[in-house]
ROSE-4610 file (N, C-alpha, C; in Angstrom, 1 decimal, always signed):
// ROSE-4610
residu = [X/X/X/X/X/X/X/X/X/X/X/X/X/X/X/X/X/X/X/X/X/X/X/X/X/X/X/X/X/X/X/X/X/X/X/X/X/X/X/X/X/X/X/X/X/X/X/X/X/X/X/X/X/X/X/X/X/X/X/X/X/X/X/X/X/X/X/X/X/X/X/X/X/X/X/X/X/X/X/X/X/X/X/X/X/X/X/X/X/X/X/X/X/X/X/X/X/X/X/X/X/X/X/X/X/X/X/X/X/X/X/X/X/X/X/X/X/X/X/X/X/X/X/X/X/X/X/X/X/X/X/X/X/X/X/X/X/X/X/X/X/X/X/X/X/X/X/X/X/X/X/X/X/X/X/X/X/X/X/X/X/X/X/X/X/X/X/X/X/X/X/X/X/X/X/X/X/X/X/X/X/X/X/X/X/X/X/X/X/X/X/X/X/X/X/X/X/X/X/X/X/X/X/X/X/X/X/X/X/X/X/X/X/X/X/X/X/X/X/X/X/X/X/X/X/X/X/X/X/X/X/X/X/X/X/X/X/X/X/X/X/X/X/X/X/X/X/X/X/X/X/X/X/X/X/X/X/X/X/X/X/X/X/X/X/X/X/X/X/X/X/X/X/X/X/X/X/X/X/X/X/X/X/X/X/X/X/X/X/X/X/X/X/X/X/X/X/X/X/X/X/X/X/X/X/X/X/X/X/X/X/X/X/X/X/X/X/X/X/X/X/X/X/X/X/X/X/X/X/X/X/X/X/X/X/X/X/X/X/X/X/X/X/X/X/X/X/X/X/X/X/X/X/X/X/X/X/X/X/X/X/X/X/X/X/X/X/X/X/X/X/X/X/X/X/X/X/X/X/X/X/X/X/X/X/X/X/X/X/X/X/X/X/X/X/X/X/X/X/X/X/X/X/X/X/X/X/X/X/X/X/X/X/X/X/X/X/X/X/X/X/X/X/X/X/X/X/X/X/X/X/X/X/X/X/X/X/X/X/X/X/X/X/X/X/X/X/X/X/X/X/X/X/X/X/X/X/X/X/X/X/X/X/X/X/X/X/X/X/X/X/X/X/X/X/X/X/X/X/X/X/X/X/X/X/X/X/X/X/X/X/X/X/X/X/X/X/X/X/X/X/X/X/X/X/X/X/X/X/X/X/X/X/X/X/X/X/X/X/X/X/X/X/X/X/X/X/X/X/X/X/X/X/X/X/X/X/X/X/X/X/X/X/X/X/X/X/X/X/X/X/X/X/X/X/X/X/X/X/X/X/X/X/X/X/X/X/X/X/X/X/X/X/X/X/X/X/X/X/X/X/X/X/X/X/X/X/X/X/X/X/X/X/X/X/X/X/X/X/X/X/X/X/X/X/X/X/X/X/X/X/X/X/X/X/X/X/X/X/X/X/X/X/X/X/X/X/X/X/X/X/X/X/X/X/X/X/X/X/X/X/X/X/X/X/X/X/X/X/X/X/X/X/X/X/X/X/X/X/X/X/X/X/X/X/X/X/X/X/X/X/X/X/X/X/X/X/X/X/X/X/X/X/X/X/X/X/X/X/X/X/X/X/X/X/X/X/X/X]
num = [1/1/1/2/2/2/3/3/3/4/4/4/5/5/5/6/6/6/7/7/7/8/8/8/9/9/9/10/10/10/11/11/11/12/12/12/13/13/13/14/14/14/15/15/15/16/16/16/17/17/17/18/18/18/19/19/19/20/20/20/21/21/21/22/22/22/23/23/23/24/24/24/25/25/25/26/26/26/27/27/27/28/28/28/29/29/29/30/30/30/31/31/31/32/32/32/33/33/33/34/34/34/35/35/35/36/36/36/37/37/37/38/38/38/39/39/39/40/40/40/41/41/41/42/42/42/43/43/43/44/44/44/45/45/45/46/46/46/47/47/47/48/48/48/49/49/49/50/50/50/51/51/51/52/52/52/53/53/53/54/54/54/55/55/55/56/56/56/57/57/57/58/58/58/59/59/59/60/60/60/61/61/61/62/62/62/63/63/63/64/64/64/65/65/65/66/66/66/67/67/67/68/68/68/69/69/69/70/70/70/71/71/71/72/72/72/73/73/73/74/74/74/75/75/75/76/76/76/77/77/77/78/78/78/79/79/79/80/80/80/81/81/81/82/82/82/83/83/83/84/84/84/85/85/85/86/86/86/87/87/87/88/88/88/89/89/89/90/90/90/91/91/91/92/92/92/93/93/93/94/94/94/95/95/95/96/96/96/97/97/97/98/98/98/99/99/99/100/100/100/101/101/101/102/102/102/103/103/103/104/104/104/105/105/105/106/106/106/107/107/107/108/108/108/109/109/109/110/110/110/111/111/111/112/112/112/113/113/113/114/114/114/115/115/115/116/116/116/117/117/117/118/118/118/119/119/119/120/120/120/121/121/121/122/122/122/123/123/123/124/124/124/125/125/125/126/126/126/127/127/127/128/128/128/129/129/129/130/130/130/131/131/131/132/132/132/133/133/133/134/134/134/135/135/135/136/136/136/137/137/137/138/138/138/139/139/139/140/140/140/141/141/141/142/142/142/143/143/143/144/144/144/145/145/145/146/146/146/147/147/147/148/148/148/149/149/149/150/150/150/151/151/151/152/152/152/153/153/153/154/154/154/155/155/155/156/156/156/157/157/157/158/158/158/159/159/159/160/160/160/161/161/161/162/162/162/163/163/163/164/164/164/165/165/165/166/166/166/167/167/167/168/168/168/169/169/169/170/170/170/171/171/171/172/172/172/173/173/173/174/174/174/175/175/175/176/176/176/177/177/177/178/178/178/179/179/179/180/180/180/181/181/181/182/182/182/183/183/183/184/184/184/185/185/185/186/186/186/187/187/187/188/188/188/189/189/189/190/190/190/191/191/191/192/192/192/193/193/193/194/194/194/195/195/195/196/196/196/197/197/197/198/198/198/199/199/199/200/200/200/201/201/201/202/202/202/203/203/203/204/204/204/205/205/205/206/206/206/207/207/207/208/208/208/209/209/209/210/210/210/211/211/211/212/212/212/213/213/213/214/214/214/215/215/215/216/216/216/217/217/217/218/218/218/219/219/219/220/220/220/221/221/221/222/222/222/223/223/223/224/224/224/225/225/225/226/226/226/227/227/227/228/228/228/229/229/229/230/230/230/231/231/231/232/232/232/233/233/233]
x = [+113.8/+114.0/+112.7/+112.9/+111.8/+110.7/+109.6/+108.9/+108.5/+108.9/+108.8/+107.6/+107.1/+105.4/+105.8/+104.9/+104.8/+103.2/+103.3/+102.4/+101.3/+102.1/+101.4/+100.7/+101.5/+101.1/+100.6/+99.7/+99.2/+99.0/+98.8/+98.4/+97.1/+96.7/+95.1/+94.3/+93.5/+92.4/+90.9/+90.8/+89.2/+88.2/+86.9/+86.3/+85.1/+84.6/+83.3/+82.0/+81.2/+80.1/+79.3/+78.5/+77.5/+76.1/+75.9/+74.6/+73.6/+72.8/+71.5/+70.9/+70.4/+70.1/+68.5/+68.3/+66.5/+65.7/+64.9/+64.3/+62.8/+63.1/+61.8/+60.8/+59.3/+58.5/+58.4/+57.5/+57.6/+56.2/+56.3/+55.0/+53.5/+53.9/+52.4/+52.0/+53.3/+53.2/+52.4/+53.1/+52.3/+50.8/+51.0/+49.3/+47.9/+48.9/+48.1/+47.6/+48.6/+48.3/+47.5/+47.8/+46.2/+45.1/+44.7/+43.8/+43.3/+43.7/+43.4/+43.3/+44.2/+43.6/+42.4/+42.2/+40.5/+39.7/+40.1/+38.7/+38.2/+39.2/+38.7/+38.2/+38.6/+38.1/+36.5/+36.7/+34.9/+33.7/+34.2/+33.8/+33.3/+34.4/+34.0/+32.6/+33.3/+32.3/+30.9/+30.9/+29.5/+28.8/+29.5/+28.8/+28.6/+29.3/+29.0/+27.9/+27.5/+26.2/+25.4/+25.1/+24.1/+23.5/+24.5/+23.9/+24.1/+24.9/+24.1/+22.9/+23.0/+21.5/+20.6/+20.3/+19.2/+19.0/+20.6/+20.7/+21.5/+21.8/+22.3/+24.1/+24.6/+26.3/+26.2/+25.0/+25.8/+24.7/+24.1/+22.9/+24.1/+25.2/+26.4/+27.2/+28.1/+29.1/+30.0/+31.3/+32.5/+32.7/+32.1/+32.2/+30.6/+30.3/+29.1/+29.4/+30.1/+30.8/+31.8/+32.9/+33.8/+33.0/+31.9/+31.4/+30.5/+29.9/+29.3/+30.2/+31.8/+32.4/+33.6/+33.4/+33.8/+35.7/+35.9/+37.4/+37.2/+38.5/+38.5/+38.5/+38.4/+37.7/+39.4/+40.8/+41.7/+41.9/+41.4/+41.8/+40.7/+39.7/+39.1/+39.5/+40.4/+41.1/+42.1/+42.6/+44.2/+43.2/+42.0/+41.9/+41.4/+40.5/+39.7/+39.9/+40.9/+41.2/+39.5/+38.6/+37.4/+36.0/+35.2/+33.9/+33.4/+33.9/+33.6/+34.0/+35.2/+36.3/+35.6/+35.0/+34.4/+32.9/+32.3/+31.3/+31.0/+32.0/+32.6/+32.8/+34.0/+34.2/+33.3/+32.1/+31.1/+30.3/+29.6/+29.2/+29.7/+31.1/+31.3/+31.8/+32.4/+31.7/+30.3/+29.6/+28.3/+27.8/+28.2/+28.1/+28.6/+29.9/+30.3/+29.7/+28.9/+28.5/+26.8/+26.0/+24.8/+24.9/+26.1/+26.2/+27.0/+27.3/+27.8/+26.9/+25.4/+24.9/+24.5/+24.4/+24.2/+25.2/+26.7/+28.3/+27.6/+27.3/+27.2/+26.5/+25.3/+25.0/+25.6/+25.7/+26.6/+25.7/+26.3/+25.3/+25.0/+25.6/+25.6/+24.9/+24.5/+23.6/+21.9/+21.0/+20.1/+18.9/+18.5/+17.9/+17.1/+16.1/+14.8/+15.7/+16.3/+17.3/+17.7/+18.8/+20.0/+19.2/+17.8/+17.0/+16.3/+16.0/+15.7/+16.5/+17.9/+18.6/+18.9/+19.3/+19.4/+18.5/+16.6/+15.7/+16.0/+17.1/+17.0/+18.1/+19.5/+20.2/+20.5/+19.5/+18.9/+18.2/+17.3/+16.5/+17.4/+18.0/+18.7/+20.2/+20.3/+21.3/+20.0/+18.5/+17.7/+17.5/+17.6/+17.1/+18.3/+19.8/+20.9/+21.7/+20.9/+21.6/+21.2/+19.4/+19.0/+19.3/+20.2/+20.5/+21.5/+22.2/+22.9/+22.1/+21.0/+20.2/+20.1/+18.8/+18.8/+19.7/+21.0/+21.7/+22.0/+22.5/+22.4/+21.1/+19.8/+18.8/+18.8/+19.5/+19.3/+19.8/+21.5/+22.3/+21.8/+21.2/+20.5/+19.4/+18.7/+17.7/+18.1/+19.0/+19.9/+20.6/+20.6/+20.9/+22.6/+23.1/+24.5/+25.4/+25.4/+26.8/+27.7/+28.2/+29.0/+29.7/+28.8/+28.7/+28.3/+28.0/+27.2/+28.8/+30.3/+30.9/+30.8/+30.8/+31.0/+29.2/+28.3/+27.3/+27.4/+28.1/+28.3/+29.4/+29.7/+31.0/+30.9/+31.2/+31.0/+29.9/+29.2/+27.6/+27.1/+27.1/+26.4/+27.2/+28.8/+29.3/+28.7/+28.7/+28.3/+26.8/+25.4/+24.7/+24.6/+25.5/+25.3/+25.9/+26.8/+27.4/+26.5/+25.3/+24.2/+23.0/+23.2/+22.1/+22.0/+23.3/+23.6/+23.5/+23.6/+23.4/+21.9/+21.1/+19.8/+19.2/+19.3/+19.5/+19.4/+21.0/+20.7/+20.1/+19.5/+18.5/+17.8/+16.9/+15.8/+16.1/+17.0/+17.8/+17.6/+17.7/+17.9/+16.6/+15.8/+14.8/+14.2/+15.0/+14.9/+14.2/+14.0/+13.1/+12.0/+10.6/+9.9/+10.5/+10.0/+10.9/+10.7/+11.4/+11.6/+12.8/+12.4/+13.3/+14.5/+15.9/+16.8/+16.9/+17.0/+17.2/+15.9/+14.8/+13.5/+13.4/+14.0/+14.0/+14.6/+15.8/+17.0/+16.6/+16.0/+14.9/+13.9/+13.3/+12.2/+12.6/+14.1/+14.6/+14.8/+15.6/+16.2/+15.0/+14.0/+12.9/+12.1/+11.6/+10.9/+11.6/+12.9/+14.2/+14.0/+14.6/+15.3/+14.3/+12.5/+11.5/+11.5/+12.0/+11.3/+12.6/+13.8/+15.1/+14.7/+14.8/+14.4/+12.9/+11.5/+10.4/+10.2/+11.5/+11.3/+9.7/+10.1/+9.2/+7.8/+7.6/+6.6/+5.8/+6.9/+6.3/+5.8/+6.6/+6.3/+5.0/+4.6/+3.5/+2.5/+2.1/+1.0/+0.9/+2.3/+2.1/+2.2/+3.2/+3.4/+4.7/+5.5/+6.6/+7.7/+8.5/+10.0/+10.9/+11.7/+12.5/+13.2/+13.5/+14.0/+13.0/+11.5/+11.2/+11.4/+11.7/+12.3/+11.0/+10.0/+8.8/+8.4/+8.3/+8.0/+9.0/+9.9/+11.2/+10.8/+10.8/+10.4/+9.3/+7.4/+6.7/+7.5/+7.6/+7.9/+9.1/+9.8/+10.7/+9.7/+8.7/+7.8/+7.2/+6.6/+5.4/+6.2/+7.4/+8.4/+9.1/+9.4/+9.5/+7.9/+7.0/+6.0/+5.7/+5.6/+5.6/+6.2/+7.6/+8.5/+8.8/+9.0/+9.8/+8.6/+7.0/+6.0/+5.4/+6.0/+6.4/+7.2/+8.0/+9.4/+9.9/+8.3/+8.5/+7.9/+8.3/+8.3/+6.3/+5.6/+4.4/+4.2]
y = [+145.0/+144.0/+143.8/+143.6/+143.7/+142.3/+142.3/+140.8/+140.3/+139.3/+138.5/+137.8/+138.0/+137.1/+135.7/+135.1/+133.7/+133.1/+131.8/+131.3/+131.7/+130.7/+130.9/+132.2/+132.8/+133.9/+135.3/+135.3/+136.0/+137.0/+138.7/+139.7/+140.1/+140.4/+140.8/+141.0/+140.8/+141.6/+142.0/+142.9/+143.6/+142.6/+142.3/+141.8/+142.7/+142.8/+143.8/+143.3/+143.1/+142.9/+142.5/+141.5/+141.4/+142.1/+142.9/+143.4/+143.0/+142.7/+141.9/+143.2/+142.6/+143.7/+143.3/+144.9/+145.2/+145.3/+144.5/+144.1/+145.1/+146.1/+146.8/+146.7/+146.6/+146.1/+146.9/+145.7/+146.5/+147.9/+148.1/+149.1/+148.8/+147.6/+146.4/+145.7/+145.2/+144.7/+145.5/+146.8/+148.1/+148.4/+148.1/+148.5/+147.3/+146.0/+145.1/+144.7/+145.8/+145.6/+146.3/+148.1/+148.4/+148.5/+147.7/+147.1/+146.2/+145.7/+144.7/+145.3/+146.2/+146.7/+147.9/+148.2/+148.7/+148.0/+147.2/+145.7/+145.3/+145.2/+144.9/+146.0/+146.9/+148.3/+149.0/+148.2/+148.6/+147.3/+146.0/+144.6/+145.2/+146.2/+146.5/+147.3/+148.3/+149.5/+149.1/+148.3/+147.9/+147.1/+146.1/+145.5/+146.1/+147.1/+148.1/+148.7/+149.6/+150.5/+149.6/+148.2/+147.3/+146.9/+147.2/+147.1/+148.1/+149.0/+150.2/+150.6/+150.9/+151.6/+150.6/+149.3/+148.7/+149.2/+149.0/+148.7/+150.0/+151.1/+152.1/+152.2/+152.9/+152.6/+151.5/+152.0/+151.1/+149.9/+149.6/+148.5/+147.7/+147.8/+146.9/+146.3/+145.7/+145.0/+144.7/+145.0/+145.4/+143.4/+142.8/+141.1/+140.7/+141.1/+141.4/+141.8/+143.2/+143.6/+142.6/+142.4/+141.6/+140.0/+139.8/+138.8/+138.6/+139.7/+139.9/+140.4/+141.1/+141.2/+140.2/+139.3/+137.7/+138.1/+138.5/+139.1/+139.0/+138.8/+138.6/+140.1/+140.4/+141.2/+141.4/+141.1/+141.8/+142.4/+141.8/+142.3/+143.5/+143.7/+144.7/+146.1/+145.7/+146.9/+147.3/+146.7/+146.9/+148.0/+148.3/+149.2/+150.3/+150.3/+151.4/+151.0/+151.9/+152.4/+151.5/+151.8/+151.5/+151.6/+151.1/+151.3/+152.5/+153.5/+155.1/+155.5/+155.2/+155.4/+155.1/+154.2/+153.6/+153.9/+154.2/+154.7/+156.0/+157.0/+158.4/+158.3/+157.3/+157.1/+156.5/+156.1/+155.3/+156.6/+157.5/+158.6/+159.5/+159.5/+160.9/+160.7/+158.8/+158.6/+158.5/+158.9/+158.5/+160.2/+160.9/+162.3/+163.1/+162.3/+162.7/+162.2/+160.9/+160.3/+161.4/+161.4/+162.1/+163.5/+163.8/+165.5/+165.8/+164.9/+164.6/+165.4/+165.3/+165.8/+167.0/+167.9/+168.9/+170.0/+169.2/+170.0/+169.9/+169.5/+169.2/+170.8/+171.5/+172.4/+173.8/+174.1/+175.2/+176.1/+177.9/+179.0/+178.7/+178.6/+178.4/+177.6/+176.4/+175.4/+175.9/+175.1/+175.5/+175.1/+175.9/+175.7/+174.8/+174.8/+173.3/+172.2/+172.2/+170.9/+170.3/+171.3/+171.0/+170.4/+171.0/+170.3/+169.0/+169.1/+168.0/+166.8/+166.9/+165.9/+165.8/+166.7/+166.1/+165.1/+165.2/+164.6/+162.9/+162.9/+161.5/+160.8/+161.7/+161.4/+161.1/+161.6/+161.9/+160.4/+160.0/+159.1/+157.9/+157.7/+156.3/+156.2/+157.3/+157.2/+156.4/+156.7/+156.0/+154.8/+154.3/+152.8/+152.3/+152.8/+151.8/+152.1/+152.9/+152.5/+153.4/+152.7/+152.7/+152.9/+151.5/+151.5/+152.9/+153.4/+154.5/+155.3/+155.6/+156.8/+156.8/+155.6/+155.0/+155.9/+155.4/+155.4/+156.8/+157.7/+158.8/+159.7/+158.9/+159.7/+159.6/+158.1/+158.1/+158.7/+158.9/+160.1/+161.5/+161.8/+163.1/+163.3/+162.2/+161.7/+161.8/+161.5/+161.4/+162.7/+163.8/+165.5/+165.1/+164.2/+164.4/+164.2/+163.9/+163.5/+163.0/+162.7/+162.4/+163.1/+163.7/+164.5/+165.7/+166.2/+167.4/+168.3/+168.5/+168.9/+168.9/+168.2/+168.2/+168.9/+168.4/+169.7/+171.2/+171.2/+172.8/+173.4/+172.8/+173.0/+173.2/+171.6/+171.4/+171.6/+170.6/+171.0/+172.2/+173.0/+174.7/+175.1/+174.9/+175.8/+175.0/+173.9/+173.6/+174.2/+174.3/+174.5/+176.2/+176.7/+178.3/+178.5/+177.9/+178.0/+177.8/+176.7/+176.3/+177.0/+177.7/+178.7/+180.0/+180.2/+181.2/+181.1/+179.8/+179.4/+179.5/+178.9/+179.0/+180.4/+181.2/+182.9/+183.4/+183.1/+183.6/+183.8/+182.1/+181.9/+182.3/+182.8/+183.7/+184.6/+185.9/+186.8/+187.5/+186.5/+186.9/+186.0/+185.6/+185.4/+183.8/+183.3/+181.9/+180.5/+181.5/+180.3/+181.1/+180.5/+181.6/+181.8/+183.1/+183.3/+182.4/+181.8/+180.7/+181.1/+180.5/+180.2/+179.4/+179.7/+178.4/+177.3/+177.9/+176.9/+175.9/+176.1/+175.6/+174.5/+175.1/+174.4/+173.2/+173.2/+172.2/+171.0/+171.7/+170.5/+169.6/+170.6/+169.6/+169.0/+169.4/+168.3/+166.8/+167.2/+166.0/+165.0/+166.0/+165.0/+164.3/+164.3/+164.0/+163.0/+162.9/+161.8/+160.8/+161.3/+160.5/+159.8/+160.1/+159.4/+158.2/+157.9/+156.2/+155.7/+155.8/+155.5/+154.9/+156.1/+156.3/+155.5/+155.9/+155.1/+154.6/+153.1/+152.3/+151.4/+150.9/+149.7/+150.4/+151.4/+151.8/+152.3/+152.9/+153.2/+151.3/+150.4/+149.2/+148.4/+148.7/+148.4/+148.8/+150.2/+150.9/+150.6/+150.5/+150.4/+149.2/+148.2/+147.0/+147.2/+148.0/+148.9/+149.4/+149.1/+149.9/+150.8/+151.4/+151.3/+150.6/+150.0/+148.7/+148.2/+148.5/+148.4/+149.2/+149.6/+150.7/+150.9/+150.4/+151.1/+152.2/+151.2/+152.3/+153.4/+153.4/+154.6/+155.3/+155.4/+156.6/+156.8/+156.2/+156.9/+157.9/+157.6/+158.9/+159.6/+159.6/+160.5/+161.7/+161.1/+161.8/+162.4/+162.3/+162.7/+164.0/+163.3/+164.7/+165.9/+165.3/+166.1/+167.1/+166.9/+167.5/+168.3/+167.7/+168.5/+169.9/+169.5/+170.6/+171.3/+170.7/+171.6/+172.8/+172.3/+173.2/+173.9/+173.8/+174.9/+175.7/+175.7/+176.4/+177.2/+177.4/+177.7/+179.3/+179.8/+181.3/+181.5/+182.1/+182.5/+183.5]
z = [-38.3/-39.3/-40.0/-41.0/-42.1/-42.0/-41.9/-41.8/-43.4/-43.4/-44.6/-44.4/-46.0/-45.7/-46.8/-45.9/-46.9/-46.8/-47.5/-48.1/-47.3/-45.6/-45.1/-43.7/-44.3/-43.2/-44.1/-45.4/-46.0/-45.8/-46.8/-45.9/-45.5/-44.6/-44.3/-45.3/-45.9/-46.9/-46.7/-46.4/-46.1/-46.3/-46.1/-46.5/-46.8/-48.1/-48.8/-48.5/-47.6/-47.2/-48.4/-48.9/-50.1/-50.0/-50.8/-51.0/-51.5/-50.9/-51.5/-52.4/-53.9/-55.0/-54.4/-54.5/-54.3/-55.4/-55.6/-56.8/-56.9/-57.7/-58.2/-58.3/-58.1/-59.0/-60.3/-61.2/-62.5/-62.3/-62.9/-63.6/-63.4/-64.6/-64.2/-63.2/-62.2/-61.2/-60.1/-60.1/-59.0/-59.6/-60.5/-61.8/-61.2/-61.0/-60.8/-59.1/-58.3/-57.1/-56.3/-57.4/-56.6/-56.9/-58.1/-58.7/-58.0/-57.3/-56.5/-55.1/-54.5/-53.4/-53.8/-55.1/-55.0/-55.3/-55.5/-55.9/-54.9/-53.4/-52.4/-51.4/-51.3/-50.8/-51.7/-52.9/-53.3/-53.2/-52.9/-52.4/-50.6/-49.7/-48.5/-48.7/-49.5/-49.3/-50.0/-50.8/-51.4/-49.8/-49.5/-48.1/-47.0/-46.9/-46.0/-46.5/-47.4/-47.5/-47.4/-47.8/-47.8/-46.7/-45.3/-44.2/-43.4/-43.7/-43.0/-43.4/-45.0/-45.2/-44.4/-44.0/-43.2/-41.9/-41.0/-39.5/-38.8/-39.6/-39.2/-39.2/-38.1/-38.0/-36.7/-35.7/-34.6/-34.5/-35.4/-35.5/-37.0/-36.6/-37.6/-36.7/-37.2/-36.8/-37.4/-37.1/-38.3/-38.8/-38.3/-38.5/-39.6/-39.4/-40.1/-42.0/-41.6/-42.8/-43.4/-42.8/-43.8/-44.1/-42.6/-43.7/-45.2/-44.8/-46.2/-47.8/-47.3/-48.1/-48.7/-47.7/-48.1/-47.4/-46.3/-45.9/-44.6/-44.7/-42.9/-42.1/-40.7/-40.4/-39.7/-40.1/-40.0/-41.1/-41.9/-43.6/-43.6/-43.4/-43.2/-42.5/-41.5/-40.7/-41.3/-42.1/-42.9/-43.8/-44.4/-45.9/-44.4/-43.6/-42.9/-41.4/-40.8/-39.3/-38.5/-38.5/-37.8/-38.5/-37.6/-38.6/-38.9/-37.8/-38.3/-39.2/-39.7/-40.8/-41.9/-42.1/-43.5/-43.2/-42.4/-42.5/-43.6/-42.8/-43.4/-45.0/-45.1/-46.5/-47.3/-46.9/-47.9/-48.1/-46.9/-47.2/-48.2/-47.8/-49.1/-50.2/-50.0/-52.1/-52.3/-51.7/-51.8/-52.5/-51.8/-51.8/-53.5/-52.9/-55.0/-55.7/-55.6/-57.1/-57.1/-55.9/-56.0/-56.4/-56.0/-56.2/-58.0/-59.1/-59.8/-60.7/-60.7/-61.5/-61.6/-60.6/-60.0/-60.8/-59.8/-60.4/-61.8/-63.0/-64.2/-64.8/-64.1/-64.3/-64.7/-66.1/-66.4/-66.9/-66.8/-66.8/-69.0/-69.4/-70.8/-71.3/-70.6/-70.8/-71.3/-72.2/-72.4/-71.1/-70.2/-69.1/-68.8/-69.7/-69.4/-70.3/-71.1/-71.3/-70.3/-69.6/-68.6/-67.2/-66.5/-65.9/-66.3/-67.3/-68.3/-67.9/-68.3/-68.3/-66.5/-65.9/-64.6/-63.6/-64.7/-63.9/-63.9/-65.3/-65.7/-64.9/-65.0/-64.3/-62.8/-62.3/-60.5/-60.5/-61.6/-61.4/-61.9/-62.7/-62.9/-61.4/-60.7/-59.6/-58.2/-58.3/-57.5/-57.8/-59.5/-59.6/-59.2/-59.4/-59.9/-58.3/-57.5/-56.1/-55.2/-54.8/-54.3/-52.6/-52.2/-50.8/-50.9/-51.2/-50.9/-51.0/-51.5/-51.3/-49.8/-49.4/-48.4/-47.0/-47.6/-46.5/-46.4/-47.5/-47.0/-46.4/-46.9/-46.0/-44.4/-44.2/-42.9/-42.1/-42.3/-42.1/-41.8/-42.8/-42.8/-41.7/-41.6/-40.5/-39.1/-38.6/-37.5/-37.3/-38.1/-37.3/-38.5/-39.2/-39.8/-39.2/-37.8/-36.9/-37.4/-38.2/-39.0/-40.4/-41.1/-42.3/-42.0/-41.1/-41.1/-41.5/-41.8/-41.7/-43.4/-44.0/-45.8/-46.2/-45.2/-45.3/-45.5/-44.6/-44.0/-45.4/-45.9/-46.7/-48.0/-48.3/-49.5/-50.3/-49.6/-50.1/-50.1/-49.2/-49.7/-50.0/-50.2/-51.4/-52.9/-53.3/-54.3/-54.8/-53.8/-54.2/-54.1/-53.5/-53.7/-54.8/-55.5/-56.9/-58.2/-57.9/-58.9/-58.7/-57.3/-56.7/-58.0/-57.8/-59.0/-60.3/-60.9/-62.2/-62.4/-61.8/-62.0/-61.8/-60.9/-60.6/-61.9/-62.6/-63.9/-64.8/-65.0/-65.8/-65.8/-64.7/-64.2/-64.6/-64.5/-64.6/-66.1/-66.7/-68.3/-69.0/-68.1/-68.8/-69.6/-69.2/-69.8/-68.5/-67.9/-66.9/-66.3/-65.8/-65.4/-63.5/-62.7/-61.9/-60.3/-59.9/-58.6/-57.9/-56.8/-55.7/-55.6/-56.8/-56.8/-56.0/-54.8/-53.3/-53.9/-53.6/-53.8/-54.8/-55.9/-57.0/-56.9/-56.5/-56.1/-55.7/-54.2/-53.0/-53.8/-54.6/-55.5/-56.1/-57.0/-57.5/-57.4/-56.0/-55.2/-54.6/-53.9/-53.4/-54.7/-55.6/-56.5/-57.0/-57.1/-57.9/-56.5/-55.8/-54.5/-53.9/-54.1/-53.5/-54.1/-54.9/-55.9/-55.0/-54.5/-53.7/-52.1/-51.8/-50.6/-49.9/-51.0/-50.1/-51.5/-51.7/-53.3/-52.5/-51.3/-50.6/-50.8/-50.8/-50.5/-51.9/-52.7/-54.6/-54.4/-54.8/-55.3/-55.0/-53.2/-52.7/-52.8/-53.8/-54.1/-55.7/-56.4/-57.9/-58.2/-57.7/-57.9/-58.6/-59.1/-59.7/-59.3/-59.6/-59.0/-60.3/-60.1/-61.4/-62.5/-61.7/-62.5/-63.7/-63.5/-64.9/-65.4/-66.8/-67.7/-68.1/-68.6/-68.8/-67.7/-66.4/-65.8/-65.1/-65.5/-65.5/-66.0/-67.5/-68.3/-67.9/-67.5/-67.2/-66.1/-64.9/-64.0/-64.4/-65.3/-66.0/-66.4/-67.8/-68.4/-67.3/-66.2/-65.5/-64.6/-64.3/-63.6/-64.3/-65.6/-66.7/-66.6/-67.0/-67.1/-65.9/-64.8/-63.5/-63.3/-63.4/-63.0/-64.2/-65.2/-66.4/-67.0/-67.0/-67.1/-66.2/-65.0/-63.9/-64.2/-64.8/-65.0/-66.2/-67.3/-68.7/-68.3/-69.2/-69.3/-70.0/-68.9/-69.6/-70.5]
């Protein structure tokens, strides 16, 4: 027999679950957030070199860092796993910005120019950030435990690549003849000393770089040193 429905005895109807709609962000929205998570990851990393370059990695304290980078020291573990983590990572942006001028060196370049300009460039990366010289000398000071792997690597492939640029020059006559390696080192030491021993330039001259007078003197004076070492007799 057939079942008859009424008012009240309705037939079943499915019920469709509601979907909560997932709201996108926009463009800008994502534009402006990691803007802000690199605002605060370079607010770390600036407080970090400031006290490592003084007290080392383990003469720190990861409380120490977020206090001077004004963040709480969970907010600090959320951008870098541990203090070795950001140690590492302060080094080898440290590494790209020093080694910046170097990569810059091309075989087509006019040779005592292209040195020329690197002495200036070497020397405004000592006045304008100092403690990171610092810090990576110390590094270096301590055998590299840390970096000695982007040594082994990066770095002597970069400098065997400019080893050859300068090679050339010699080669074909446009520099008188040196030791590229050699050359390099004197680069770096001659720039990197007003950085490295700034306490000690200022206590004999009264002078740091930050005066721009006396910037360009030891531009001129390094200029003269090395570039008239380096002229064809």
């Amino acid at each position: 027999m057939a079942e008859h429905l009424s008012p009240a005895n309705p037939p079943a109807m499915a019920i469709t679950p509601k979907v909560k709609a997932v709201r996108v962000p926009s463009a800008a929205t994502l534009a402006r957030r990691e803007q802000q998570l690199e605002s605060k990851r370079a607010a770390i990393s600036e407080a970090a070199i400031g006290l490592f370059s003084q007290f080392g990695l383990h003469g720190v304290r990861v409380e120490q860092i977020a206090a001077r980078a004004e963040v709480s020291k969970t907010n600090l573990l959320y951008y870098f796993a541990s203090k070795e983590d950001l140690y590492l990572y302060v080094l080898k942006q440290l590494l790209g910005i020093w080694l910046a001028p170097l990569r810059a060196l091309r075989v087509e370049m006019e040779p005592l120019h292209a040195i020329s300009e690197y002495l200036r460039l070497k020397l405004e990366l000592s006045r304008d950030h100092p403690a990171a010289s610092r810090l990576f000398c110390l590094e270096i000071i301590q055998g590299a435990p840390l970096l000695r792997g982007e040594l082994e690597h990066e770095l002597r492939d970069l400098v065997q690549d400019k080893r050859a640029v300068i090679q050339h020059w010699v080669d074909a006559g446009q520099l008188a003849p040196i030791d590229p390696y050699h050359l390099i080192f004197s680069l770096w030491a001659t720039t990197q000393h007003y950085a490295d021993f700034r306490v000690q330039v200022e206590s004999i001259t009264g002078r740091t770089l930050d005066d721009p007078v006396f910037f360009e003197e030891v531009l001129t004076n390094l200029q003269a040193l090395l570039l008239n070492g380096l002229r064809l007799r």
